[in-house]
C-alpha positions in Angstrom: 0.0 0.0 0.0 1.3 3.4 -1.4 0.3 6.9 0.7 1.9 9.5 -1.4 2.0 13.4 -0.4 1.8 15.6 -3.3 3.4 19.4 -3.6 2.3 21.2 -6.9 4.1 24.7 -6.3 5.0 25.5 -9.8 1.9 28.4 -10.3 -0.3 30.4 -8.3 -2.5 27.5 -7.7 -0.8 25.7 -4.5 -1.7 22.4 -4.5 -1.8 19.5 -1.9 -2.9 16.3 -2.2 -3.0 12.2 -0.6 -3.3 9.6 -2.8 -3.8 5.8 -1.7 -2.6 3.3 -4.6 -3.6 5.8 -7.1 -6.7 6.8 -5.4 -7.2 10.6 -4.6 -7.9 10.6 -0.6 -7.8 14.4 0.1 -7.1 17.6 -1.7 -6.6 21.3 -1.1 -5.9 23.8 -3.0 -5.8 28.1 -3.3 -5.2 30.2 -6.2 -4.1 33.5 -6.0 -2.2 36.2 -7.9 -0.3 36.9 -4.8 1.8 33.8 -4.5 0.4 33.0 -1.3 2.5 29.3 -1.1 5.0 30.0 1.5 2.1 30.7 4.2 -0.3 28.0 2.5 1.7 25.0 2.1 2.4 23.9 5.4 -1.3 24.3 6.6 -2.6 22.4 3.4 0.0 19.2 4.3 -1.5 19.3 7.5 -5.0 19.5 6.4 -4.5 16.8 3.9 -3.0 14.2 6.1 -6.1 15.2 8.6 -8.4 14.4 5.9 -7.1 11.4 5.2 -6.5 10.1 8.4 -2.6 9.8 8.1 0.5 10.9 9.8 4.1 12.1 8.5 5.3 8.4 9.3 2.0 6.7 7.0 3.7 8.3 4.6 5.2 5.7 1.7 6.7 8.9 -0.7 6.4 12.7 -1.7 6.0 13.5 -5.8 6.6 17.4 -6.3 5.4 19.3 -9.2 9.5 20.0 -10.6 8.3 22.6 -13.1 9.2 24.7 -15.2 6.7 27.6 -13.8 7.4 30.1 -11.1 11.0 30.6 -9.8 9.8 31.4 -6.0 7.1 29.1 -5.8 9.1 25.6 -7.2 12.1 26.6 -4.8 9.2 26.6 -1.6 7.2 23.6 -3.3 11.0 21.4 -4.1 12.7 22.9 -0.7 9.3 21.0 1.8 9.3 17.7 -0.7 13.0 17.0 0.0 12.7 18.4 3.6 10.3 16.0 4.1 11.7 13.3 2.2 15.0 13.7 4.1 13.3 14.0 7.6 11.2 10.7 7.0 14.0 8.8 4.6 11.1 8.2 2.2 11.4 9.0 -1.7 10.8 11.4 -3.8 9.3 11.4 -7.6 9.4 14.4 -9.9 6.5 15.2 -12.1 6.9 17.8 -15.1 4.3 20.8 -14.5 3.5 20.2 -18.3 3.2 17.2 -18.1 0.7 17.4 -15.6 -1.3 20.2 -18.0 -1.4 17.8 -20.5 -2.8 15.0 -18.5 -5.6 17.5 -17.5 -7.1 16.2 -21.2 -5.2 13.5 -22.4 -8.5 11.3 -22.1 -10.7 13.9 -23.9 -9.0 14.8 -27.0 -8.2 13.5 -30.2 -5.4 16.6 -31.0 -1.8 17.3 -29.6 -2.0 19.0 -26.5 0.5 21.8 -26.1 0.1 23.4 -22.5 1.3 27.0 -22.7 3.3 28.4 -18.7 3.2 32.2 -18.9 6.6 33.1 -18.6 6.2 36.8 -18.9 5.8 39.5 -22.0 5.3 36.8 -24.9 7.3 34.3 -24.1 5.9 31.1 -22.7 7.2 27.6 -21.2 5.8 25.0 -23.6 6.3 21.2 -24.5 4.2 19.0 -27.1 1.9 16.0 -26.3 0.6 13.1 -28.4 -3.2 12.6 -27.7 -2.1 10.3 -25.0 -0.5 12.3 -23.3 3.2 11.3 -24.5 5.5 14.1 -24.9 6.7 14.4 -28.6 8.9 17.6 -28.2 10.7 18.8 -25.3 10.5 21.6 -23.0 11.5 24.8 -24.0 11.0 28.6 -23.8 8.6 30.0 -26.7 8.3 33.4 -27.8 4.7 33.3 -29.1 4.6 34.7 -32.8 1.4 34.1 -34.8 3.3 31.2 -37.2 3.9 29.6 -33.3 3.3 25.6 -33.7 2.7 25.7 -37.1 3.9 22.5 -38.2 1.8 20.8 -35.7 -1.4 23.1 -36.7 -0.6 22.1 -40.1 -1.2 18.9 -39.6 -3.8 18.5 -36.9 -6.0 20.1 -34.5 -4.4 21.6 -31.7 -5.3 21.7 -27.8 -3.7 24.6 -26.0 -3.8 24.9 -22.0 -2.2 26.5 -19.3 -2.4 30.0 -18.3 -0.3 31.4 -21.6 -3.3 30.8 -23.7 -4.8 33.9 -23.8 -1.9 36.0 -25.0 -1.3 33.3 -28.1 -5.2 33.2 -28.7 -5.0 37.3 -29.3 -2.6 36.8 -31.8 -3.3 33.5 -33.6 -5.8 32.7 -36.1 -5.7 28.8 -37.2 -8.6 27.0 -37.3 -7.0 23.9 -35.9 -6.3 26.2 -32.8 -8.5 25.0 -29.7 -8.4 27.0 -26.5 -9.2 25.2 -23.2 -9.6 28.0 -20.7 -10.5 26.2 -17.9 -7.3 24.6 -17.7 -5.0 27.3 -16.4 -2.7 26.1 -14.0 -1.7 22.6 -12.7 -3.3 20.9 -10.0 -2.6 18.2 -8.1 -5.4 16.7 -9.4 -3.8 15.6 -12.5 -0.7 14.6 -11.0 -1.9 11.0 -8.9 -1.8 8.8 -12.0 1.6 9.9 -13.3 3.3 10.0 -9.7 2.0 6.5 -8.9 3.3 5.5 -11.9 6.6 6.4 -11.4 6.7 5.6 -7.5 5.8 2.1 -8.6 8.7 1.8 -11.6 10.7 3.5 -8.5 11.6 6.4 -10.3 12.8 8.0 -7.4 15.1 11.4 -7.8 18.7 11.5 -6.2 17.7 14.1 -2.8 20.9 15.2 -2.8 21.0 16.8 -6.1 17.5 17.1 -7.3 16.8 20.6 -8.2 13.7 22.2 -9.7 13.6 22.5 -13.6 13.7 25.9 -14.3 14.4 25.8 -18.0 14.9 29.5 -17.8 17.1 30.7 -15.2 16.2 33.1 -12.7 12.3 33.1 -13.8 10.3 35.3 -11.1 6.9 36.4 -10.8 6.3 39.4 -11.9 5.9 42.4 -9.3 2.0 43.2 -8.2 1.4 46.7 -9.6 
């Protein structure tokens, strides 16, 4: 029997979750444009164990959201999972924060699915998905133009989520170009499958030197105005 603690950090959504054997057991979770993580985090573990009916020491692993997203919220999100994971010797999986996105509507869609992380002005942290969910192209760092993606809209319909949507739907017209705005940020949610997975094929990172995948160095949030 598996009891994993889930930390998705990575956006303005923070995220806290149980699973049991790939079963969600308890979940809280606040967006908010002010980055409230570092006083929400430690509450939400608490309130999810409660919920579940578990203890620090029920606990079989932690799986962190590893980014890429927000600079200041994966250092606080990565920072507690390895604290924990040291503290308890238990392991830790990584799951990509697009990855996650894209499992949002891997089941629902017959078109790649290409979440889009805001990652300020134009540019945007992006990857490519089969319509299972598979990534086909790597993460990298876009600076949205309106010929963006074409060679996948070329060729098929297209299935954009994430909170960078909205600038590339002001600027893109393609009718193979579907917009999923209720998918904005990642959520634990989406994350139990893929971290069971992985906690079962013992993908386990090294604690020592696991780091959060910022793809683009020194990425912060944005000042409040």
């Amino acid at each position: 029997m598996s009891n994993l603690l889930y930390l998705e950090t990575s956006s303005k959504n923070c995220s806290v979750g149980i699973s049991r054997n790939g079963k969600l057991l308890a979940l809280e979770e606040l967006s908010e444009a002010s980055f409230s993580h570092a006083e929400k985090l430690h509450p939400f573990i608490n309130g999810v164990l409660e919920k579940a009916a578990l203890s620090m020491t029920d606990l079989s692993g932690v799986v962190v959201g590893k980014g890429p997203g927000s600079y200041t919220g994966l250092r606080i999100g990565v920072a507690a999972a390895k604290g924990l994971c040291f503290a308890l010797q238990i392991p830790l999986v990584g799951v990509g924060s697009l990855e996650t996105l894209a499992e949002a509507v891997c089941s629902q869609t017959s078109a790649f699915i290409i979440p889009l992380i805001d990652a300020r002005r134009m540019e945007v942290f992006t990857a490519v998905f089969d319509t299972r969910g598979k990534q086909i192209e790597s993460p990298w760092a876009e600076v949205l133009e309106s010929n963006s993606f074409s060679p996948y809209l070329d060729k098929n319909k297209c299935l954009f989520v994430g909170d960078g949507q909205e600038k590339f739907q002001k600027i893109l017209n393609h009718p193979n170009a579907v917009f999923k705005a209720e998918i904005l940020q990642p959520s634990v949610q989406q994350m139990v499958r893929l971290g069971t997975q992985k906690f079962e094929a013992k993908a386990f990172e090294d604690l020592a030197y696991f780091e959060p995948f910022y793809l683009k160095e020194f990425y912060t949030t944005p000042p409040k105005s």
